[in-house]
N, C-alpha and C positions, 0 to 999 in steps of 0.2 A: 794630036789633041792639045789644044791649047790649056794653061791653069792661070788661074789668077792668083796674084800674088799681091801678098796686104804684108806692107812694112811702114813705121815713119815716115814720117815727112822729111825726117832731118836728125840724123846723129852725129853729137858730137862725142868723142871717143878718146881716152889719154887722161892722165893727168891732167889736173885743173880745172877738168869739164865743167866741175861746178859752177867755176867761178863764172860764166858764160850767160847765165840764167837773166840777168838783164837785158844784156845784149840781142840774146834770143825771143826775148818779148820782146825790145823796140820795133826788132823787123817785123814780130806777127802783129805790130801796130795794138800790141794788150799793156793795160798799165792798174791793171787793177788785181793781183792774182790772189785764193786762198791757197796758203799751202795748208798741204792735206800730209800729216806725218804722228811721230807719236812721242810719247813722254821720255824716250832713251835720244830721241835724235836731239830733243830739246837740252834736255839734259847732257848730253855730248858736247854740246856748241855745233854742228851741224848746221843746226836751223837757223842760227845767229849769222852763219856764212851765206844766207840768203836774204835774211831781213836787212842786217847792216847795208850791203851793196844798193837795195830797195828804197832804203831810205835816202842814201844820198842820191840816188836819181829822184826823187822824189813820188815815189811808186805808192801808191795804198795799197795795202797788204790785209790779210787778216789769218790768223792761222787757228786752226782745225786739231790737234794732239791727241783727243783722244780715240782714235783707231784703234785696233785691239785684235790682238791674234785672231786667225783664221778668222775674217772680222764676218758679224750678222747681222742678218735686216736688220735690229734694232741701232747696232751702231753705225750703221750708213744711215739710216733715219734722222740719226743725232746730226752725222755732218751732213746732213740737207739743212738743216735745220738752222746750223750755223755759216752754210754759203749765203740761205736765204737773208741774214741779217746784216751779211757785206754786202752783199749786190757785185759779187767778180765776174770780172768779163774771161775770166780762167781760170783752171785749177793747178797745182804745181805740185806734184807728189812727190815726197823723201820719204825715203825709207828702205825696207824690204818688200815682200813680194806682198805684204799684209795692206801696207801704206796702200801700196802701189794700186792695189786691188780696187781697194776702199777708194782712194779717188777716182779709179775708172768711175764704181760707181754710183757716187755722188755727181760726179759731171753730166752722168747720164740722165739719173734722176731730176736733176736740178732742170733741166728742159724738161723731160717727159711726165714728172711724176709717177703716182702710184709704188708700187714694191717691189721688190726685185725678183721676189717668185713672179711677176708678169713675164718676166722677160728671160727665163730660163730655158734652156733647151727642150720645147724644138724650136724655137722663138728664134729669129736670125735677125740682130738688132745694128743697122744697116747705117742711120741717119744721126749724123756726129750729134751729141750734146754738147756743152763747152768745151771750149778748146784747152788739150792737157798735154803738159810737159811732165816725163816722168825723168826724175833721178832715181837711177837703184844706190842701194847702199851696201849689196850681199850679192855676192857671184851668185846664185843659184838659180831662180825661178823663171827669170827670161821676159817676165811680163811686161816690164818696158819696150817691149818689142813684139809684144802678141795682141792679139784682137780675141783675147780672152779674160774673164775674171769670175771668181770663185767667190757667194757669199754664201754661206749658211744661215738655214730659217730655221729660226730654234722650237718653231714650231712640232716638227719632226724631228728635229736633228739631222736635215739631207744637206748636202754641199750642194749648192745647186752651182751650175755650169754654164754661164752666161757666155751668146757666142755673138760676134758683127761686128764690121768696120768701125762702129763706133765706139770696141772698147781698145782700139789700136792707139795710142798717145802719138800726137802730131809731131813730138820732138821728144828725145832721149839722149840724156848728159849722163854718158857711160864713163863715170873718173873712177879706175883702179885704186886709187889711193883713197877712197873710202871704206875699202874694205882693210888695209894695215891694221884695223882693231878690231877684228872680230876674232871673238874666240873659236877655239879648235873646234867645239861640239858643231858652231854652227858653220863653221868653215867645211867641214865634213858634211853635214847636211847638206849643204847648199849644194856643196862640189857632185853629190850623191845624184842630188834632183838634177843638177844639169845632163850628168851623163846617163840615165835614164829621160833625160828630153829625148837626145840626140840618138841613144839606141832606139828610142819608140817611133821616132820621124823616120829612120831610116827603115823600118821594117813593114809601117802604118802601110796599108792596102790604099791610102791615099799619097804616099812619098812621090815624088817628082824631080827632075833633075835639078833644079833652084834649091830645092829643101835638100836633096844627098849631097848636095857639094856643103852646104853648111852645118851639117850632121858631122860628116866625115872628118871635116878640120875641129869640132869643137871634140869629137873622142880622140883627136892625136895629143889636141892640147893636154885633154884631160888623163890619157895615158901617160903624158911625160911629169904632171906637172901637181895632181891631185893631192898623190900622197905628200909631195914639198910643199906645195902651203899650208897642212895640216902641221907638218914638224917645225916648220922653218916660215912663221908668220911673218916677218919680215921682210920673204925674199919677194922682192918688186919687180924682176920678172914672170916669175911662177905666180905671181898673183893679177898682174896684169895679161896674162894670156891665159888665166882662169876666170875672170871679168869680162876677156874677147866670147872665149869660149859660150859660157853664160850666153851672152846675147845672139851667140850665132845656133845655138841650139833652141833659145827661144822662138827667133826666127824660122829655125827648119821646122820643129812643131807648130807655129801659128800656121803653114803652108800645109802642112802633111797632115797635121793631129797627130795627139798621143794614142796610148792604144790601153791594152786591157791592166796594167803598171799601173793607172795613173786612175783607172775605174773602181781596181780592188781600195786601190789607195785612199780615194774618198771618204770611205766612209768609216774607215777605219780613225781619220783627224776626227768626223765631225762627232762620231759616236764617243775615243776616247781621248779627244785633245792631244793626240800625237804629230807634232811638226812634220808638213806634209813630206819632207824631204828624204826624212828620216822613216815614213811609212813607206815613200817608194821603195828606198833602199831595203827594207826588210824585204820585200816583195821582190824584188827582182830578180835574183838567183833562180826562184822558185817558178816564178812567172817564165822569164829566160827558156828553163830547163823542159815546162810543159809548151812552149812555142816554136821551140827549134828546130824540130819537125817538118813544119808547116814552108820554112821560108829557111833552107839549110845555107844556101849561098849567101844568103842575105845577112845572117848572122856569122856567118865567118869571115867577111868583110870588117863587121864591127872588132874583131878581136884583131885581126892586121889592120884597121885604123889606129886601133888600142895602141897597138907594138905588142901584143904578148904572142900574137902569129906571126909566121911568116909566110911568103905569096908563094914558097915551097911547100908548105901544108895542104895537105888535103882540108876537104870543108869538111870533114868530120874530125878532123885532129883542129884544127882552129876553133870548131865549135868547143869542143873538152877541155880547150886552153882558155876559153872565155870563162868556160862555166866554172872553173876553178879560179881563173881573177876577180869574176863577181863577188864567188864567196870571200876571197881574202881581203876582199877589198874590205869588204864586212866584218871581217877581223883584226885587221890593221885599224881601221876607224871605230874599231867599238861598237858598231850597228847592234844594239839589244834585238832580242825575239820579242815580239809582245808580250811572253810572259816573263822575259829578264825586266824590262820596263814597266813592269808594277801592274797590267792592264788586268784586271779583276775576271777572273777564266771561268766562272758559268755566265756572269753578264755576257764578256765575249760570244760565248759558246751560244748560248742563246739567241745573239744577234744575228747569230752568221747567217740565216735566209734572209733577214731584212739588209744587210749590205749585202748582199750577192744581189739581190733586186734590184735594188738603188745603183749600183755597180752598173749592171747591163741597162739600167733605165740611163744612166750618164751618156750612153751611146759609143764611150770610147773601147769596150769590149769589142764593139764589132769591125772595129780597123784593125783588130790583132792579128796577125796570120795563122793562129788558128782562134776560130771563133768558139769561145766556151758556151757551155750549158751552165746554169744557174747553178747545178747540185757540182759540176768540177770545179766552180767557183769557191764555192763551200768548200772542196777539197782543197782545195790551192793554202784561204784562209787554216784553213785546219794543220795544212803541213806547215807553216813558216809559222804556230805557236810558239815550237822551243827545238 
């Protein structure tokens, strides 16, 4: 059985990457880009590492800053709003997985118009809008490398889940050396979300052999290397094969999907502004423990990727070694419970049918190897409280 496989056009990957970004429009013959990023990258100088180069080639530019966590219709509306008044023949996203989002879909819009609940799953949005180069800034999320993006309508409060070739970026300037300043909190997060990529691709009822081999190397990475760039932000190995990692597990999920990790997860940000990385990560132990069942080979692979098995274990002694590295892993990095992180526990409680819903209506419930009901959803939620 053949599978299709959606990646870039073109990565560049290393140190430096950044500086590329001209170069990489002259070849795609664009000389007009917005960048689409936000008020920490501006304020960093980040941004200035792209404008300046722009200018002495003589590039018109115009840039876009306010993007905004777990970003929603309304602030993709704003940067349409503000592409409409450059007229860019591209978009150029810096940032994290927020930016990065927000310019998918702005580029999108910017051809199609309307909203972005149009175009939410089941909607398969196929036909490129502008052409987009993304820089990540943050190992974690992958999405310069997926043909996915996440915005929230604050209409409801649902994260809705936009899917199609068109939200893949044509080109990804993957430079390690933009992450040397990210603090621990979110270097943990990030580091969290990737390795819940790569566990969820590798187990997804959609996985394939393209997406396991890049599953597989991004949890060795992240076995060896998670916890050192958490302690030791400086070290430029362990953060540069944390940055590989990143992209190779956003790749293995843009091929495979994520699974029900990533469903619960949802609406846990959109309900209580919890960084999505850091929602996986509560979830995972929990989620893990109720899956393992379903796909026992499958998950004792991930813990000898890991390194915390060996290919002398039994799958059910590899699986126990996982489910105890998840947890610690959750302990070493500080992972709050929802209720350690302030989350308001009859709101919670209250909500838990309407994200169980929202959950299985995301569609990634149903690539889990085992497929939940809506009320063990509820339980799942209920157990990873405190």
């Amino acid at each position: 059985m053949s599978v299709s496989i959606v990646q870039p056009r073109q990565m560049l990957v290393g140190g430096g990457a950044i500086d590329k970004l001209v170069s990489v429009l002259k070849q795609m013959g664009l000389k007009r880009p917005l960048i689409v990023t936000d008020a920490f990258m501006m304020q960093c100088g980040n941004v200035a590492r792209l404008t300046t180069p722009l200018e002495q080639a003589g590039m018109e530019y115009a840039v876009f800053s306010d993007t905004v966590p777990d970003p929603t219709s309304s602030s993709i509306d704003l940067g349409v709003q503000a592409l409409k008044q450059h007229d860019p023949d591209c978009v150029v996203a810096l940032g994290g997985g927020s930016p990065i989002d927000s310019a998918k879909a702005i580029a999108y819009l910017a051809v199609f118009g309307g909203k972005m609940r149009d175009y939410k799953v089941p909607a398969s949005n196929d036909i490129p809008g502008l052409p987009l180069i993304a820089i990540p800034t943050t190992a974690g999320t992958g999405t310069e490398s997926t043909r996915f993006t996440i915005i929230t309508d604050e209409e409801n409060d649902e994260k809705m889940l936009c899917i199609g070739l068109a939200f893949c970026p044509a080109v990804a300037l993957i430079d390690y050396e933009l992450t040397l300043s990210k603090p621990r909190r979110l270097t943990a997060d990030t580091g969290l979300d990737t390795l819940t990529h790569a566990i969820e691709a590798y187990v997804s009822a959609k996985n394939n052999p393209f997406s396991d081999g890049l599953a597989q190397l991004a949890m060795g990475a992240l076995g060896q290397h998670l916890r050192t760039v958490c302690e030791e932000p400086n070290n430029r190995p362990a953060r540069e094969a944390v940055m590989l990692a990143a992209t190779q597990a956003g790749l293995a999920f843009s091929n495979a999907s994520v699974c029900l990790v990533h469903g619960m997860s949802r609406p846990i940000g959109a309900f209580f502004h919890v960084p999505h990385g850091l929602s996986n990560a509560m979830l995972l132990p929990a989620v893990t423990a109720f899956s393992i069942q379903a796909a026992p080979e499958r998950y004792a692979n991930c813990a000898r990727f890991m390194g915390v098995a060996s290919a002398a274990d039994s799958d059910d002694v590899a699986n126990q070694k996982l489910l105890a590295e998840l947890r610690q892993l959750n302990i070493d990095l500080d992972v709050p419970t929802p209720k350690s992180y302030g989350i308001d526990k009859d709101k919670y409680f209250s909500l838990l049918p309407t994200m169980a819903t929202q959950a299985k209506a995301s569609g990634s419930p149903g690539n889990n190897p085992r497929v939940p009901t809506e009320d063990e959803m509820i339980s799942l939620y209920q157990e990873i409280w405190e």
